[in-house]
C-alpha positions in Angstrom: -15.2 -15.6 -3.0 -16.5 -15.5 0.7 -18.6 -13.2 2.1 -18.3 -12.9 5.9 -20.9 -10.3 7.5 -21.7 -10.3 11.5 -25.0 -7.9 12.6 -23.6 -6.1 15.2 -20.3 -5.3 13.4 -18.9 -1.8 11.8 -17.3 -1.4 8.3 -14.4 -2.0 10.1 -12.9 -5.6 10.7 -10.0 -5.9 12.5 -7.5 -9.0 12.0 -5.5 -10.8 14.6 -3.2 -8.8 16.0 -4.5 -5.4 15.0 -5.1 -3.0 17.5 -8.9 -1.1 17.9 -9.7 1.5 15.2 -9.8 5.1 16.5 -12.7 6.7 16.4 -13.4 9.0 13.1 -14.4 12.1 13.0 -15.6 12.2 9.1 -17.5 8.2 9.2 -20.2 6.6 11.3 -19.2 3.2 10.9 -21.8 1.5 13.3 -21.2 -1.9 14.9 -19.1 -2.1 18.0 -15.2 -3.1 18.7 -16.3 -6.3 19.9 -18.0 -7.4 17.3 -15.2 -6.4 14.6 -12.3 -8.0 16.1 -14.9 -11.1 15.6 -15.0 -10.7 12.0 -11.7 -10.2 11.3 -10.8 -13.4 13.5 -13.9 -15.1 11.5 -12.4 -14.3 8.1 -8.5 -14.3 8.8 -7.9 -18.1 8.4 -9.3 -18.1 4.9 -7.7 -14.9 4.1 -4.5 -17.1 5.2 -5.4 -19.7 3.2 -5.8 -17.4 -0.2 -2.4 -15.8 0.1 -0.7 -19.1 1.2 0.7 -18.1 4.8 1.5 -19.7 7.9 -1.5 -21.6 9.4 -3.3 -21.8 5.8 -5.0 -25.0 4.5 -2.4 -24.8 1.4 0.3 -25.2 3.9 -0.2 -28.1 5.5 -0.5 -30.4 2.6 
């Protein structure tokens, strides 16, 4: 297990090719868009590599 966190990030990561998260009007979720689309891009090659899709470490072997 991996554990990615980023200070100045929300609850709400967003991965490669995923378009900003609207704003809610239930949550405060804190951080700012920048700072999400970081952790998702942060996290997404090892999320790759767990499922065993393109770009993933498993792949290229």
């Amino acid at each position: 297990m991996r554990l990615f966190v980023r200070d100045d990030a929300g609850h709400r990561p967003r991965l490669p090719g995923e378009s900003p998260a609207s704003a809610s009007p239930h949550f405060k979720y804190g951080g700012t868009p920048e700072a999400d689309v970081l952790l998702g891009k942060a996290a997404w090659p090892h999320i790759l590599d767990v499922l065993g899709g393109e770009g993933s470490q498993a792949m290229a072997g």
